[in-house]
N, C-alpha and C positions, 0 to 999 in steps of 0.2 A: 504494500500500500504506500500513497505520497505518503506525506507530510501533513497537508492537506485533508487526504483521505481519514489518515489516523484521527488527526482532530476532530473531525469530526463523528468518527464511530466513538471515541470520549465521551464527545456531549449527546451523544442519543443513548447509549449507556445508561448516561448522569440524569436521562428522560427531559434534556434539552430539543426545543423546537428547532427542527431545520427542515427549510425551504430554500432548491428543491428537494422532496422527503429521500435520502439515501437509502440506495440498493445495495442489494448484499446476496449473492452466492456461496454454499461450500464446492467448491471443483476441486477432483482430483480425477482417479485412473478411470472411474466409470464411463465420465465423459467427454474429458478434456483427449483421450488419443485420439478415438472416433471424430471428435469435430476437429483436431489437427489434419487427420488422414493419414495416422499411423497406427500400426499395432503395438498392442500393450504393450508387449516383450521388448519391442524395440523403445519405446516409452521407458521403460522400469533401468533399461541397462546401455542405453548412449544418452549422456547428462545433456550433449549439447541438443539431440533432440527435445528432452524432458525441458532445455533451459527456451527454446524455441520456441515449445508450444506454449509454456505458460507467458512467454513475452506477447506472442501472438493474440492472445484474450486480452489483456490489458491493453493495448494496442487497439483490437477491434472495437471495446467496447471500456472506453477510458472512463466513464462515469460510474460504471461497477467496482464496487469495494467486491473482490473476490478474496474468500476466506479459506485456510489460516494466509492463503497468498504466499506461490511459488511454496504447494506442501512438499517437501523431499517426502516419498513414500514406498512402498510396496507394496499398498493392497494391507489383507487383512492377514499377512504373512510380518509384519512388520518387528511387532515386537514379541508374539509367538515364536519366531528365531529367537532370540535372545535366549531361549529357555530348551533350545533345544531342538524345538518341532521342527521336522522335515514339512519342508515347504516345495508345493507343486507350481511349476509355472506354466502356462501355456502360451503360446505363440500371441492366442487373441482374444484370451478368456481369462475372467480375474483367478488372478492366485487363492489356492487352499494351505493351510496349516494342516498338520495332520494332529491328533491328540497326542498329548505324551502321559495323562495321566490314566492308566485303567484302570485301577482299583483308588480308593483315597487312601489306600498305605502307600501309594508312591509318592502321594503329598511328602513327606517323613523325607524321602530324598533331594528335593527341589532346592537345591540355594536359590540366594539374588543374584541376580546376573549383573557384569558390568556392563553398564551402559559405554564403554568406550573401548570395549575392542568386542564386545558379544554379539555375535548373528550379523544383520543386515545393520544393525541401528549406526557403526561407524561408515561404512556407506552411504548412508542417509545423512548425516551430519556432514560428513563431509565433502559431498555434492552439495549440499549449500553455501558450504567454506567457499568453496573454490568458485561458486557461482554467485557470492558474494558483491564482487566489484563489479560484472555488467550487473544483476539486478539495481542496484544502487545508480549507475553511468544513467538505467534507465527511468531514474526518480523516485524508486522504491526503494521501500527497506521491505528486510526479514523482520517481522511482528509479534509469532505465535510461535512458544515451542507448541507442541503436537503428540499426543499418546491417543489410541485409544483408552476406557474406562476400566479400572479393574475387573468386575463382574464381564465384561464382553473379552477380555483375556482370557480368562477365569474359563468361559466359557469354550474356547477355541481349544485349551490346552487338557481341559475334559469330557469337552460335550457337552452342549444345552441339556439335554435331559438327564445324564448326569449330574451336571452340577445342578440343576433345581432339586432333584432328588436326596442326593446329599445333604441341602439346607433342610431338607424335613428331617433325614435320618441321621445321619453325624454333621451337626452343624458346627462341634468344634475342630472336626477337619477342614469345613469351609472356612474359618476364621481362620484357621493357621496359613490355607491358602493366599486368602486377603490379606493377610500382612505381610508376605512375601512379597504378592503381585503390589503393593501399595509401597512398598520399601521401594522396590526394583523403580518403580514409577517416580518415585521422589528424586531418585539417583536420575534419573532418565532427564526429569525436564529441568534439574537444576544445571545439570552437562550442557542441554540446550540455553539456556540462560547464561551461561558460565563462559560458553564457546561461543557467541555473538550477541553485541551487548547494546543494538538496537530491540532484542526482545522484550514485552513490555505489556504479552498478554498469555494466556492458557485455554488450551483449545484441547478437548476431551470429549470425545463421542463412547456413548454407550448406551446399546439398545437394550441391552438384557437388561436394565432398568424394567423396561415396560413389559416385561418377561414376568415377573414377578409381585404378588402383592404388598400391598400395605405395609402389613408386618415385616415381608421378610426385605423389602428395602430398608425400612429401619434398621434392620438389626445387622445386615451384609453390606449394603449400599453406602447408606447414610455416615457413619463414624469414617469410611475411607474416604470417598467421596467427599468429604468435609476438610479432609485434614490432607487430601490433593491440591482443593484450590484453598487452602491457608498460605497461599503466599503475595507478597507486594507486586500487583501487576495492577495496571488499571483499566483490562476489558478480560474478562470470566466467562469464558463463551462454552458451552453445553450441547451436543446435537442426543436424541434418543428421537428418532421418530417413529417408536416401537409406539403403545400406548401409554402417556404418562397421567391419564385420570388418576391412577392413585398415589401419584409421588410428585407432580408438578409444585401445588403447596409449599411441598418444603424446600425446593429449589433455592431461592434466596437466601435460605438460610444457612447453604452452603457457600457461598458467596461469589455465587454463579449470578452475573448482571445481563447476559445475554445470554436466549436460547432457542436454538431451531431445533422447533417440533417437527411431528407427522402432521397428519391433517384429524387426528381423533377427537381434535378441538379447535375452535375456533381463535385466532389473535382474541378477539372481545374475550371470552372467556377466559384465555392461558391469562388476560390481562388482569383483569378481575377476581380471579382466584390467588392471583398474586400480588393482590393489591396494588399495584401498578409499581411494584418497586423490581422490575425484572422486563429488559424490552426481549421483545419477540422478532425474531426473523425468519418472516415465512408471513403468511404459508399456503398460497394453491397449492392445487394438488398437484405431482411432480410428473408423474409416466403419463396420466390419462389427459392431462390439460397441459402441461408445459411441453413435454414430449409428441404426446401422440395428437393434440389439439389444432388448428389449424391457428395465423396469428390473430385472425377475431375473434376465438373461443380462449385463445392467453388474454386480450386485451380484455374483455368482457369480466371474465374472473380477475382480476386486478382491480377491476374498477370496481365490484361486487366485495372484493374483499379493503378496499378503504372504503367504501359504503358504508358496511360492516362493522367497521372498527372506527369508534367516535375518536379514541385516545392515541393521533398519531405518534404524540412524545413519546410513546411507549413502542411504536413499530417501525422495523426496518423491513419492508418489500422483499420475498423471498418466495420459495416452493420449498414443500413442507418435506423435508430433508435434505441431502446433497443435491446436485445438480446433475437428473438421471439420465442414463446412456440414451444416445440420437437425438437430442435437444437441439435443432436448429438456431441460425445466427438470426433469420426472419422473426423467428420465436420470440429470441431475446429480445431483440431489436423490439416488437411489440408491447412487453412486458416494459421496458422503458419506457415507452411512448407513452404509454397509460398510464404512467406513475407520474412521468410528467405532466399530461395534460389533464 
């Protein structure tokens, strides 16, 4: 993001009025190769590809704050290596982890990995190193370190159904996992912070949030997730666009100030149940209206969704998760238009 740009995702944060109201995307592997016209694999493993295509968006579409902006990643392989898992690649299909935990007695064996020589994760930092001074040549800084959430790790390294199962039957082998996966994580994005010192926000996606109820986000989510973002940054950004009806609430009180939902609720409501102390980015709907929609049915639902929503201070323009594969430049392009006009 500018300079510029930063400031002003601050004050819509801080639930400051800005006109015109600031867009905002998460883009990475899903759909940023496909709209370059490359495949993943060559995406994931030549930087200057990966540093091309994301100069490319910001380029096309210089009014979009694109989030965390210029991610170094690998898919949902990212910090899953760190710990071990055999990671699958495909030519032009996203990456798989495989599990490494099949019993929760293999929990008992797990250290914390280092974040600076473990898996993929020095790859990834250091493809930003090095792609540091043209990001920057081009009026951007690096803004966000980046982790996925401990529970969607959690999950990769034992299985959804495993690990929910688990929290019913031995919940103190899931704690001992979570404080592993939470350790690892603290190492992780202070590295990121530590290693480029324009960083200045935290960006954590996790769906298996919305996996889970009430209770057991309390009791697995909540204390990690809390003591994640306990650090001095000043944008707290969140994605789950799993279903968060039953953990939205306590959001803020994790001291998450920005977060992109699914679509299981509405901007008005995510607002209103959060007492407007939390902005929202999002949220159309992403495959069937941003993706699959023609540009009058994107414009239409934009204009439907500030309709919608009385409390702009509180909304950043977005689709209600990342920015899903085949999304057209016309699309975009529309989605603009209608925020503007």
């Amino acid at each position: 993001m500018t300079d510029k740009q930063w400031t002003d995702l601050i004050a819509i944060v801080n639930g400051e009025k800005k006109q015109p109201l600031p867009i905002g995307f998460i883009i990475d592997c899903p759909w940023l190769p496909g709209w370059y016209g490359v495949n993943i694999l060559d995406y994931f493993t030549n930087d200057d590809i990966w540093l091309k295509a994301n100069l490319k968006a910001i380029e096309t579409f210089p009014d979009v704050m694109f989030l965390p902006g210029f991610w170094s990643e690998y898919g949902m392989c990212t910090e899953p290596s760190a710990f071990g898992a055999k990671c699958v690649f495909w030519k032009n299909e996203f990456p798989f982890a495989d599990k490494i935990i099949h019993s929760t007695e293999d929990i008992n064996n797990l250290k914390v990995p280092n974040p600076e020589t473990d898996g993929l994760l020095p790859f990834m930092l250091n493809r930003l190193v090095q792609a540091r001074p043209a990001i920057e040549k081009a009026g951007h800084k690096i803004r966000f370190s980046v982790s996925r959430g401990p529970l969607n790790i959690a999950s990769f390294l034992m299985g959804t159904t495993e690990l929910l199962t688990a929290m019913m039957m031995e919940p103190e082998m899931v704690h001992k996992l979570m404080r592993i996966i939470t350790d690892f994580l603290k190492a992780w994005h202070k590295l990121q912070f530590d290693t480029i010192p324009t960083i200045d926000g935290i960006m954590m996606l996790d769906d298996i949030v919305g996996f889970v109820g009430e209770d057991e986000f309390m009791e697995f989510g909540y204390p990690y997730i809390k003591e994640l973002y306990d650090v001095k940054v000043s944008v707290k950004l969140f994605h789950n666009d799993a279903d968060c009806t039953m953990s939205v609430k306590y959001y803020p009180e994790l001291g998450i100030n920005l977060y992109n939902p699914g679509t299981h609720m509405t901007a008005k409501e995510l607002i209103e149940i959060t007492n407007g102390k939390m902005t929202i980015l999002g949220n159309i709907p992403p495959r069937d209206v941003l993706a699959a929609g023609t540009p009058d049915d994107v414009g239409q639902a934009v204009k439907q969704l500030l309709a919608d929503t009385p409390d702009h201070t509180r909304l950043m323009p977005s689709c209600g998760g990342g920015m899903p594969p085949a999304v057209s430049t016309e699309n975009i392009k529309a989605f603009i238009d209608a925020v503007r006009k």
